[in-house]
N, C-alpha and C positions, 0 to 999 in steps of 0.2 A: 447570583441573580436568577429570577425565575424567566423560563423562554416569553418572547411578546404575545405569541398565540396563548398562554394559559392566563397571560393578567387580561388579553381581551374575553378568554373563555370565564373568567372568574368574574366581569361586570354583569354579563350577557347569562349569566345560573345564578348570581343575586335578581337580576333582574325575574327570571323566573321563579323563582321562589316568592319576591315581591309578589309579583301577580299571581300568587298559589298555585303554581304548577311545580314540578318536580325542579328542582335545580338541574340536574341530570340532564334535563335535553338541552341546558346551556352551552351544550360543547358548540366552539367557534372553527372555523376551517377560513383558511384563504379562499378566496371567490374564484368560480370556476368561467365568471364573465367581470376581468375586470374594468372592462370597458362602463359595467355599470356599479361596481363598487369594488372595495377593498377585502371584506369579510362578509363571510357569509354563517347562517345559521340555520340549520334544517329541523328542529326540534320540535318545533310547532307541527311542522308532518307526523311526527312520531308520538307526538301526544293526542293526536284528532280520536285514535281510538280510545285512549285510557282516560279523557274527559269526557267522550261524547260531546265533542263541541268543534266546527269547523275549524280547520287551520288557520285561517287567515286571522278567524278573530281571536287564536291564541294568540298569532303575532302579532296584532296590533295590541294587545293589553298588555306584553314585552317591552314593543316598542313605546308604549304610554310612560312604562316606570324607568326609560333609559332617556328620555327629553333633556333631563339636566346629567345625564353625566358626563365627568371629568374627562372620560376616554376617546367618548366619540362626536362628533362633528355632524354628522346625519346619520339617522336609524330609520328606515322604510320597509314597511309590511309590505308584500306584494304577492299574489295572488301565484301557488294555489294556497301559499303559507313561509314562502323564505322570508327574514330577518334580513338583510342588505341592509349592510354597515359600512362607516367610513370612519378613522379613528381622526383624534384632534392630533392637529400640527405640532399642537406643544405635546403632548402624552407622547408624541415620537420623539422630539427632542430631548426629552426629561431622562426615557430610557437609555437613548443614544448615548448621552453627558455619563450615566451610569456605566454604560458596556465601558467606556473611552476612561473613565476614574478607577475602575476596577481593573484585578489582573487577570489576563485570560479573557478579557472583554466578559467578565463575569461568569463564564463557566464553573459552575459549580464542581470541586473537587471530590473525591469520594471520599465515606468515612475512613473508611482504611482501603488502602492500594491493595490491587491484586498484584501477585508474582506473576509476571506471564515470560514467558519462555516463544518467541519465534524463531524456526527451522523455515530455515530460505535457502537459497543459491545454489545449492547441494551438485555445485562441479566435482568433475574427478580429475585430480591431481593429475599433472604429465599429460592433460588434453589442452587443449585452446578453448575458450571459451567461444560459444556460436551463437546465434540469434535464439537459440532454443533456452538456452539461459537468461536470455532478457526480463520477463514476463515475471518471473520468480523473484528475482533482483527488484525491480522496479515496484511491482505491488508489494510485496515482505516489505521495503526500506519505507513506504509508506504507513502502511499498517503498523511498524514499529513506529513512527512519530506521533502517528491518530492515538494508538496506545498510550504513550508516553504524554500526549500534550492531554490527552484525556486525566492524567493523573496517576497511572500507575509505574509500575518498578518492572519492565521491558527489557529482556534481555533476547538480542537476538545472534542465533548460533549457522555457519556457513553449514555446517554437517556437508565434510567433504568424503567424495569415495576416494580413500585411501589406502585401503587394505588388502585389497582382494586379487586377483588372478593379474589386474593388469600389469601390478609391482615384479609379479615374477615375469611376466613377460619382459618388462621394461628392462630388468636384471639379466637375464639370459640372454638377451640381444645384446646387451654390455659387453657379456663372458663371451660370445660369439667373435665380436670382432676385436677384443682387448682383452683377450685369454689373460696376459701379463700382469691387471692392475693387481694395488694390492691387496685390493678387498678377498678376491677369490684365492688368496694365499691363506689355508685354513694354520701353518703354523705363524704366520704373522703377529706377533703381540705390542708392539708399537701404537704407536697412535696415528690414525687417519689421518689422511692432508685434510685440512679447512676449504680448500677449494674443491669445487665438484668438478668432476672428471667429462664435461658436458653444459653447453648454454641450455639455456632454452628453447631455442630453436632446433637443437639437436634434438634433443630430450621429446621435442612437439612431432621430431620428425622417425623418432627410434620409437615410439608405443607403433604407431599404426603399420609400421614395419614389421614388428612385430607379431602385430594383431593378428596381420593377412596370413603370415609365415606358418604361423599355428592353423590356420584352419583348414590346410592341405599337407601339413607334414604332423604327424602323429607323435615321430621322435620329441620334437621341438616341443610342441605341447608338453609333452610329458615333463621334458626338461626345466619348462614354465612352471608347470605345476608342482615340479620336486624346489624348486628356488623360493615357490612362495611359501613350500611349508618352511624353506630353514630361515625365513625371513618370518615367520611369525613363529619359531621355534625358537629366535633369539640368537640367532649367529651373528657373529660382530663384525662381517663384513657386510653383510646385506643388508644389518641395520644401519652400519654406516653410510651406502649408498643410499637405504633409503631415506635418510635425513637429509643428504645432498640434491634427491628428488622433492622431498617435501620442501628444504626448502629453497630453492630454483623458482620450484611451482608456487608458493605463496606470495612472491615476490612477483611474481608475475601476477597473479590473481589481484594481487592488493592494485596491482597499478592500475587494471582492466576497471575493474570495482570502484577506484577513485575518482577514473574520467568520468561513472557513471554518478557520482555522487553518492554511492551506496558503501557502509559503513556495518561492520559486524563485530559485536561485544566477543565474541568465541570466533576460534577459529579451531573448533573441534572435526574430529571425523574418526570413523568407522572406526581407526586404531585405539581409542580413546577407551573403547568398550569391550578389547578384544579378549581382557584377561579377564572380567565375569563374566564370561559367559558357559564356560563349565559349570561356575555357581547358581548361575539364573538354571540352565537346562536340567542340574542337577533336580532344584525345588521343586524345579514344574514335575518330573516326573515320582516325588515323594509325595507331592501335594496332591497327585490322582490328578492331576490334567493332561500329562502329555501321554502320549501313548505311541507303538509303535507300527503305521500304518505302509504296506509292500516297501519293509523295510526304514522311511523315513520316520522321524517322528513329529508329531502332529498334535493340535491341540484345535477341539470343535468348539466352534463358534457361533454356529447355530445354533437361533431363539425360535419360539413356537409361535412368534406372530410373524417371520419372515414372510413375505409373497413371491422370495426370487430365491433362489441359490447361492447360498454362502459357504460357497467351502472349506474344509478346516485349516488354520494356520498351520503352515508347516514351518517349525521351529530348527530342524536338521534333516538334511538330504540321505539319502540313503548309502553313502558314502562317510556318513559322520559331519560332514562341511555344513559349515552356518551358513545364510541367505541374508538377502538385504531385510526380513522379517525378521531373524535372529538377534542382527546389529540395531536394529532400529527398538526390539523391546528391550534389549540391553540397556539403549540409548536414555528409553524412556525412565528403565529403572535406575538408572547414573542419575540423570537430571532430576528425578524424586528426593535422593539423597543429596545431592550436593546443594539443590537450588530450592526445593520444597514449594515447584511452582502450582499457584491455582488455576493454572491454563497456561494448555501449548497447541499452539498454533502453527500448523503443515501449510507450506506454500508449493504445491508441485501441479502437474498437468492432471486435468479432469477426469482422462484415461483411469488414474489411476487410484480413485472413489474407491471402487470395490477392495483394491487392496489395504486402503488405512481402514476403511469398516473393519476388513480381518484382524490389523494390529491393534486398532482400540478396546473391542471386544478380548481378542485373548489379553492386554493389559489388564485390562477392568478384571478379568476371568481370574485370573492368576495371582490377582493384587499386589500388581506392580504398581498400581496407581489408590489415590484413595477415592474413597465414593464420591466425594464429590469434585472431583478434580478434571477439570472439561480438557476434553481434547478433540482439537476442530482440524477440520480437513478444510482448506479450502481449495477448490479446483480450478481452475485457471482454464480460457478455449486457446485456440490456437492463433497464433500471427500470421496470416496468409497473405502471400501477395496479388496482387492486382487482378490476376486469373481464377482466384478463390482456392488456391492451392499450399498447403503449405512452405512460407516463403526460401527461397532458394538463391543461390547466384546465377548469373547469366547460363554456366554452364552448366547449370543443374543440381551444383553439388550445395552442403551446408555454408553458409555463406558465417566467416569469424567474425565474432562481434565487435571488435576492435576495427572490423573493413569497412562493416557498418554505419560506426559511430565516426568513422573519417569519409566517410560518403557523405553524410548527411552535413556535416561539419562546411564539408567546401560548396555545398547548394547553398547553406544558407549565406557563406563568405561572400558567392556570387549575388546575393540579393543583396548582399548589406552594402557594398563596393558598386552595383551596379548604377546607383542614382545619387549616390552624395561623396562628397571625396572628403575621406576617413584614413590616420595613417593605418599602415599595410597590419602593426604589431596588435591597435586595435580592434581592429575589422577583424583580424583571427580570436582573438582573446571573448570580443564579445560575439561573435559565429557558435564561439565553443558555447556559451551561455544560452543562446537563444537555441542551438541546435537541440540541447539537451532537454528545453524545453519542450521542445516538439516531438520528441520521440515518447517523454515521460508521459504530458496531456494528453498524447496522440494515444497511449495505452490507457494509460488509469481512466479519462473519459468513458472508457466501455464497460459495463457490468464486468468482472473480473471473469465470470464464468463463460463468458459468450466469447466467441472467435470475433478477429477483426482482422479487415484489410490494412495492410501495411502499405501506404500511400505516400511517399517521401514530398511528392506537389502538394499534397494536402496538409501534411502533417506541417510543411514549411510558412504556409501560406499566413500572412498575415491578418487575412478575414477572415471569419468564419470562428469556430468552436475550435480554437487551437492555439494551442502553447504559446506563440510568438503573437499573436491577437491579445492574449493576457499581460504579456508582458509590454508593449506597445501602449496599452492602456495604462500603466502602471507608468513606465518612462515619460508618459504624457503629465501624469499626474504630479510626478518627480519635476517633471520640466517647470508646468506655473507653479509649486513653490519655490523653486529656485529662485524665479524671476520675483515674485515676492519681497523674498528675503534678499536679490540684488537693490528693490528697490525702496528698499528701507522699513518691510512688513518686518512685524515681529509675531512672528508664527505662537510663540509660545503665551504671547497673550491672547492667543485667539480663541473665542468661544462660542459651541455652538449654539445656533439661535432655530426659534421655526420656518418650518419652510415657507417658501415665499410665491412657489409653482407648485402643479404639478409632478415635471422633470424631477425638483430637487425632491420634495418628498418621496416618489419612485424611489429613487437612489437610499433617501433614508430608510425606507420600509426593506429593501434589501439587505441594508446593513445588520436593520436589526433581528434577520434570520439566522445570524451567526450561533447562537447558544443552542439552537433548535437540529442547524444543522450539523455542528460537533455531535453532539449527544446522537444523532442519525447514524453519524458517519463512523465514532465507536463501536454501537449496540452492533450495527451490522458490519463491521469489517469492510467501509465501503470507501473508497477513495471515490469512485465516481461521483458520491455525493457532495465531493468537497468541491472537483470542477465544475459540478452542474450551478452549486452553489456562487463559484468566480465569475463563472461565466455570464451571469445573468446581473452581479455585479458589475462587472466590464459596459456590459449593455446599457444599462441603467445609465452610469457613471458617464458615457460617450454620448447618448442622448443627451443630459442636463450639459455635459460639455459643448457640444454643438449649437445647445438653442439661449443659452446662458455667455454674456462677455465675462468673465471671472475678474479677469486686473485690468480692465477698463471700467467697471463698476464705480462711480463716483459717489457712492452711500456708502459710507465705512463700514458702518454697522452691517449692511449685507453682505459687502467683502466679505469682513471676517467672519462673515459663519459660514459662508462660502470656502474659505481656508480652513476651518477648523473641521468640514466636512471633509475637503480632501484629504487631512493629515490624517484621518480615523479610515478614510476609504484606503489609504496608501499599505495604513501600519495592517488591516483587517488581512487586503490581496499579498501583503510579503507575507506574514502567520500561514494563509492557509497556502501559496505555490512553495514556502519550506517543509509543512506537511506532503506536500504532494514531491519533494525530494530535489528541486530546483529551486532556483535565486532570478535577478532579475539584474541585468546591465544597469549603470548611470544613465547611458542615453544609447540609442539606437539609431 
């Protein structure tokens, strides 16, 4: 189906053409007053020079050849030349019955899908995940569905740090206090126990032990850094640990990632890439790209229209050691072969812009990539808390996200328990539901790139621009069809009719931004488009609720288009809050 705003733009450019003006200034826009109409048309302004002829009386010889049409209801010239339009009750309904008979509410699918390839989450193994991982999670797991419902073939990849200095550290604090296991037994030829020698919570509490230990004892370090080579050198005891570490830590990751509703097609990382990349560094320096700068080597990435400072990729340290540049062009040239995607998309913090400039560039440079193969950064602001500071715990420190997500969990248990008596198992069950919502709304609502306060009263609150306000609306909607269908409606003959106010047309003319606002929410990798879009839904849908009796109605015929609107308003808000990575309770 084609969006509402182009078959109103397409009456509104016959019409000017009718009256011998350019078709062209027919473009239609939603009214920026719609206290006094629905749509608006500016083109009369913009032809007053190319006729020589006042605007107003372009618009009224517009509005002349659009009297009878099918779409619109009133058409009024006003001074000093807008077109102020109001479309017909049925031309909404006509489209409505369309979105509601077609799949995808008519969103047109593409002629051929792209391969796209999203890089999200990107923890490192043997840490706990923090608040600092949220933001990646939560926008990626949407972006992958906008992707995917938009029509394409979405694969999205955790890209975990797995490889690198922290495993020897992790390993050497092992060998420290359990000299004996068998792994560090180099004549050992048997096979490793199946259990790991370590929970999780040890393992959470042995990195950062660690961490410290190396940064004031020299030996220790060293000892880290001799373990990670024989662990990426292939010794079969430290690969067997770190299997036991990897996997501890995925099983933990998956459970974190579950409560969050965030789901990953790969669960690759750094090790993945770790054997070409001899081959990759090899090329680059046959191919005359890389070179050897105060000992590292490096590859320029600087172009002649830069205005700022792009320093050159540095491909290996002056020690020989890869970087997270190395892993990541590796990365890219892995996922070229195995997956042959037409776009991949980076979800990480905004900081770090200047660095995917570098790695896209030397990809493109070196032709790891092919020329036309996009690869987007997208940067994410920060989640600060209430003081405008990057969010923290009481104490100061990074607060685990798991603490988080059971903080927010028991405010809203308090709100659900506090005015209706619910048993205890579902007041938790649905707390979890709505909580989630709120944390999800509560982010994706903000352009992705701009920081926000992390407001836990706000994000819970059931008024306003927030998750639990959506869903509320939704549970409301769920409620009168139930009562409906208690009272003998049959939902499935119900069809829609024109509107019969105001309120319900609102409500319809929202609905029918769905196609407009997919297609927005793709092009730009925009989740907030998708809330802005619910939200104003929600609105709509509460107003005709409020001023409208639904099943007190004693005109059948209005009931049911009454019901056959709320079953299109119901099925449109579940489609776009699973887009946006959460569901909605039976009732609240």
């Amino acid at each position: 189906m084609q969006k509402i705003l182009d078959l109103i733009s397409e009456e509104v450019m016959q019409a000017f053409g009718a009256a011998g003006y350019d078709a062209g200034l027919g473009r239609v826009t939603l009214s920026n007053r719609p206290d006094l109409c629905e749509y608006q048309c500016n083109g009369a302004m913009a032809g007053a020079k190319k006729y020589h002829k006042a605007p107003l009386m372009i618009a009224q010889d517009v509005a002349g050849k659009l009297e009878n049409s099918r779409v619109f209801t009133e058409v009024s010239a006003v001074a000093p030349g807008f077109l102020n339009m109001k479309v017909s009750e049925t031309f909404v309904k006509d489209y409505l019955r369309g979105m509601r008979d077609s799949e995808k509410f008519g969103l047109q699918m593409p002629e051929t899908a792209k391969k796209i390839i999203i890089d999200y989450g990107g923890p490192n193994v043997a840490k706990p995940l923090h608040v600092g991982h949220l933001r990646s999670a939560i926008i990626g797991e949407s972006i992958k569905r906008i992707c995917r419902y938009a029509g394409h073939d979405v694969t999205g990849d955790i890209h975990m740090g797995d490889w690198g200095l922290q495993m020897g550290l992790i390993i050497t604090e092992l060998q420290k206090r359990s000299p004996k296991l068998v792994y560090f037994d180099d004549a050992y030829e048997g096979e490793y126990p199946e259990e790991a020698p370590f929970t999780i919570s040890e393992l959470e509490e042995i990195y950062p032990t660690a961490s410290a230990k190396s940064k004031t004892d020299e030996a220790y370090k060293a000892d880290a850094m001799e373990a990670t080579y024989k662990l990426q050198s292939g010794v079969r005891g430290y690969r067997a640990l770190w299997d036991h570490i990897m996997r501890v830590s995925i099983e933990d990751l998956k459970r974190n990632y579950e409560n969050l509703n965030v789901e990953f097609d790969l669960w690759k990382g750094e090790s993945d890439v770790h054997d070409i990349i001899p081959g990759m560094v090899e090329d680059m320096k046959k191919g005359g790209y890389a070179y050897e700068s105060d000992g590292a080597l490096v590859v320029d990435v600087k172009e002649e229209t830069d205005t700022r400072e792009v320093p050159p990729c540095m491909i290996l340290k002056s020690d020989g050691a890869s970087l997270y540049n190395t892993t990541d062009l590796a990365t890219i040239m892995d996922r070229m072969a195995q997956y042959h995607p037409d776009k991949m998309i980076y979800l990480t913090d905004k900081r770090q812009e200047l660095y995917f400039e570098q790695v896209f560039r030397c990809a493109r440079k070196t032709g790891l990539v092919n020329t036309d193969t996009e690869l987007v950064h997208i940067g994410f602001g920060t989640m600060n808390g209430k003081d405008g500071k990057p969010f923290k715990t009481r104490e100061g420190g990074v607060m685990r996200l798991e603490y988080l997500i059971d903080e927010i969990n028991e405010v809203m248990y308090g709100k659900i328990i506090q005015n209706r008596s619910v048993p205890d198992k579902e007041a938790r069950q649905t707390a979890q539901v709505v909580a989630l919502s709120a944390v999800k709304y509560g982010d994706l609502s903000n352009q992705a790139s701009k920081d926000y306060i992390f407001d836990i009263d706000r994000f819970t609150s059931s008024e306003g621009d927030t998750g639990p306000y959506i869903l509320y609306t939704l549970v409301r909607i769920k409620s009168i069809l139930s009562k409906y269908k208690e009272a003998g409606g049959q939902m499935e003959k119900a069809v829609l009719h024109p509107a019969c106010g105001e309120p319900e047309k609102a409500l319809m003319l929202e609905l029918a931004g769905f196609i407009g606002m997919m297609e927005n929410a793709y092009e730009e990798t925009a989740p907030h488009k998708v809330c802005a879009y619910i939200y104003d839904i929600a609105n709509a849908f509460n107003r005709f609720y409020h001023e409208t009796k639904i099943l007190a109605e004693e005109d059948e015929t209005k009931k049911e288009g009454w019901i056959a609107l709320l079953l299109l308003t119901r099925d449109v808000l579940e489609t776009c809050i699973d887009l946006l990575g959460f569901s909605a309770p039976e009732r609240m």
